[in-house]
C-alpha positions as CSV (number, residue, x, y, z in Angstrom):
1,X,-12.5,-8.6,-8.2
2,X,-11.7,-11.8,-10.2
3,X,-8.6,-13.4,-8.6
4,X,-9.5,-17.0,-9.0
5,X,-6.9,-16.9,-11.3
6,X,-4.3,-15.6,-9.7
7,X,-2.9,-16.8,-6.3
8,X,0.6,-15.9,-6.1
9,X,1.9,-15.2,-3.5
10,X,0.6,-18.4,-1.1
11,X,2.8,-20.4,-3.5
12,X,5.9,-17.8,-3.5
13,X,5.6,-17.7,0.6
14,X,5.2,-21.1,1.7
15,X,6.8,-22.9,-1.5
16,X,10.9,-21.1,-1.1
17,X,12.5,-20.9,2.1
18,X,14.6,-18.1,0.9
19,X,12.7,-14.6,1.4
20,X,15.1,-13.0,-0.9
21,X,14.0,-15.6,-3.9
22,X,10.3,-14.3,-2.9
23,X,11.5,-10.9,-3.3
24,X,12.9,-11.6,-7.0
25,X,9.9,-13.8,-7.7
26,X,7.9,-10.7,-7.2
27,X,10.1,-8.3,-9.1
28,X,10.4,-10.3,-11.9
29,X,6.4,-10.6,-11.9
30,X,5.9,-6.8,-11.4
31,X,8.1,-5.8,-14.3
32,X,6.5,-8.7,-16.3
33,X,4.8,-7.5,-19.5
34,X,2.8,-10.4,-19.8
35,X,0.1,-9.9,-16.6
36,X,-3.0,-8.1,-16.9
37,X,-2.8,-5.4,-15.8
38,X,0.4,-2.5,-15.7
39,X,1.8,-2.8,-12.2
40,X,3.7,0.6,-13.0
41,X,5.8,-0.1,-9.7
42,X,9.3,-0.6,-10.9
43,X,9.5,3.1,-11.0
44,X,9.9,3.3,-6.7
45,X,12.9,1.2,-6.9
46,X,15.5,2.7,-9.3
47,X,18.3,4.8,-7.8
48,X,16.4,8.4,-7.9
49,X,13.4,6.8,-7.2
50,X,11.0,9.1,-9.7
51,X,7.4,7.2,-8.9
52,X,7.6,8.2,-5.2
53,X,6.7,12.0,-6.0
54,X,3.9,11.3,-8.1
55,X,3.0,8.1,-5.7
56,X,2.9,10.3,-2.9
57,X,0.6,12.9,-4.6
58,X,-2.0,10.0,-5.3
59,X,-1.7,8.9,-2.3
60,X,-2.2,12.1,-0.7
61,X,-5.4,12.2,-2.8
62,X,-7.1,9.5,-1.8
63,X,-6.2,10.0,2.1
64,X,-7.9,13.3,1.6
65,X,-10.8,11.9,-0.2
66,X,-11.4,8.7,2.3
67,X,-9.5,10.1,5.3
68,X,-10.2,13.1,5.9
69,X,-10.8,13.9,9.6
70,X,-8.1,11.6,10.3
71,X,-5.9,12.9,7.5
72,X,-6.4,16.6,9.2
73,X,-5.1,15.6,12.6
74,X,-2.1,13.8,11.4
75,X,-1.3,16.7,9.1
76,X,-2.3,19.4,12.7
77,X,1.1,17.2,14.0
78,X,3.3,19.0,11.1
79,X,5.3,16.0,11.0
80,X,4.9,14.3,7.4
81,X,2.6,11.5,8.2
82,X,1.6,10.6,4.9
83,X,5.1,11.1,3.5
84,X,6.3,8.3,6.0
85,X,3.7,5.8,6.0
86,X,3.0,6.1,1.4
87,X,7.2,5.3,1.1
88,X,6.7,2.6,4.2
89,X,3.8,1.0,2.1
90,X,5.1,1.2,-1.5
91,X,8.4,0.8,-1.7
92,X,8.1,-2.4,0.6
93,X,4.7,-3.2,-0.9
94,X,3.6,-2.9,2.8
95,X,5.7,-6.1,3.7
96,X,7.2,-3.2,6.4
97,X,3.9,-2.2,7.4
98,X,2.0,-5.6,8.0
99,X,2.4,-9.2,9.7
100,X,3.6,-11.8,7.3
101,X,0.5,-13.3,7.5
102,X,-1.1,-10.8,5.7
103,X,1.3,-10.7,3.1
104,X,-0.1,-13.4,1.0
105,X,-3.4,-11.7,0.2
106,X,-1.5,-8.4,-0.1
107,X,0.8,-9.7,-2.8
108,X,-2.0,-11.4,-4.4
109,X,-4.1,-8.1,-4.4
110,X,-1.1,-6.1,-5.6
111,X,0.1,-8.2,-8.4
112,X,-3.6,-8.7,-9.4
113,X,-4.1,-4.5,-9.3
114,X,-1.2,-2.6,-9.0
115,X,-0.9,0.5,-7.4
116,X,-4.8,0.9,-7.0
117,X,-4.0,-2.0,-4.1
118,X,-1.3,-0.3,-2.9
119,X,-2.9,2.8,-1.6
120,X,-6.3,0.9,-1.2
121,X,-4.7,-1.3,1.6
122,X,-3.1,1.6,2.8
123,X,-5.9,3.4,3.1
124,X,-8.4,0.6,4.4
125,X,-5.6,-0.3,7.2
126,X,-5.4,3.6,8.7
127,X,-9.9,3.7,8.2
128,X,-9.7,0.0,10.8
129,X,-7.7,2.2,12.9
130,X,-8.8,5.8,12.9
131,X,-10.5,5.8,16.2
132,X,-7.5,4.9,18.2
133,X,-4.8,7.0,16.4
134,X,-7.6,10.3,16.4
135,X,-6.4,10.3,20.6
136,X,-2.8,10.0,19.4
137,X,-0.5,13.3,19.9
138,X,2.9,13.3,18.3
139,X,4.8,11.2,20.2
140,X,2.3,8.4,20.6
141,X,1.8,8.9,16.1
142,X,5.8,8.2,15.9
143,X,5.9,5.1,18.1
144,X,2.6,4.1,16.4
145,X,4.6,4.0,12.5
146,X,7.3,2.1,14.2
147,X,5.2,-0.6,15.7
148,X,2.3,-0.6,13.4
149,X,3.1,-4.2,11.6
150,X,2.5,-6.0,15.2
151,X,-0.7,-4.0,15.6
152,X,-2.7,-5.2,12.6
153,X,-5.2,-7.5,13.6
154,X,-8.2,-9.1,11.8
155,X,-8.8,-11.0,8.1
156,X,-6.3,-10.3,5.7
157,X,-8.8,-11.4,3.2
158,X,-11.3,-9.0,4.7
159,X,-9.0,-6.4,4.7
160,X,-8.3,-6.7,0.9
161,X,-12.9,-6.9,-0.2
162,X,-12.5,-3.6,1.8
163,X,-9.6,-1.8,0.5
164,X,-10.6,-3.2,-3.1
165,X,-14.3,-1.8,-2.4
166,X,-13.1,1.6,-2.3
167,X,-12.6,1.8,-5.7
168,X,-9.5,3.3,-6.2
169,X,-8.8,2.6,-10.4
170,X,-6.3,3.2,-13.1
171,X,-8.5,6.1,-14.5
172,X,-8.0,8.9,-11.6
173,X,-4.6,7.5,-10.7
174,X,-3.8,8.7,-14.3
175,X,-5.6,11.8,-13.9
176,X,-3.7,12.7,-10.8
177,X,-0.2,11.9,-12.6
178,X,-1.2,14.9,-14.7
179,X,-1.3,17.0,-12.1
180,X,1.3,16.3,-10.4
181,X,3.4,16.9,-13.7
182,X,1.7,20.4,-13.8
């Protein structure tokens, strides 16, 4: 992953005081036609939200494919897991789901790959903490999604090599867009 080009998101964090001018920063750059790669994002944030469907498919997908023991217990709970944490982690680029330090490598992995970086840090965050929510039952699982951003611990910049490493592309993202059409 070549991102010595681009390190956005240091600058937008620590350069405006304003969040909310952060926030635009990043829309404007995610709708941008001019960056290397389709961010296909701006369809989670219009008013019938029509990327969240086929977002949560993919998602779904991968958490299967990586996941699966854990993926099985969380679905045993009948309670939407996936559902939950995919809308906490894309519509708020996982600024809900993760401390704010974290959220300059996020935003640089995300604007450098998309939504390949969105469910790959997903994905990579719920594999560094398997073991402990494996013992969770129900209860514990729903206090867990309401306090998970103060439980993230670790490199940030670790955390990205490992969710970019699992090779989540473009390609099968499109593949499973078809399906979920069908």
């Amino acid at each position: 992953m070549d991102r010595s080009a681009l390190r956005v998101a240091p600058c937008l964090t620590y350069r405006f005081a304003h969040r909310s001018m952060v926030a635009w920063i990043l829309i404007t750059l995610i709708n941008s036609s001019s960056l290397p790669l389709p961010l296909t994002l701006s369809n989670l944030w219009t008013s019938t939200v029509p990327g969240m469907k086929k977002t949560m498919y993919q998602f779904e997908h991968f958490f299967q494919a990586h996941l699966p023991r854990l993926k099985r217990h969380l679905d045993s709970m009948d309670m939407g897991f996936s559902d939950v944490c995919c809308s906490q982690m894309s519509m708020t680029l996982h600024a809900y789901s993760a401390p704010l330090r974290f959220m300059p490598s996020y935003f640089d992995h995300i604007v450098a790959s998309g939504m390949p970086a969105v469910i790959g840090l997903g994905l990579e965050r719920l594999r560094r903490e398997e073991s402990k929510v494996m013992g969770y039952g129900m209860e514990e699982v729903g206090r867990y999604l309401r306090t998970w951003r103060e439980e993230l611990e670790g490199d940030p910049e670790e955390l990205v090599r490992r969710a970019h490493g699992l090779g989540i592309g473009y390609q099968k993202l499109s593949e499973l867009e078809v399906e979920v059409r069908n």
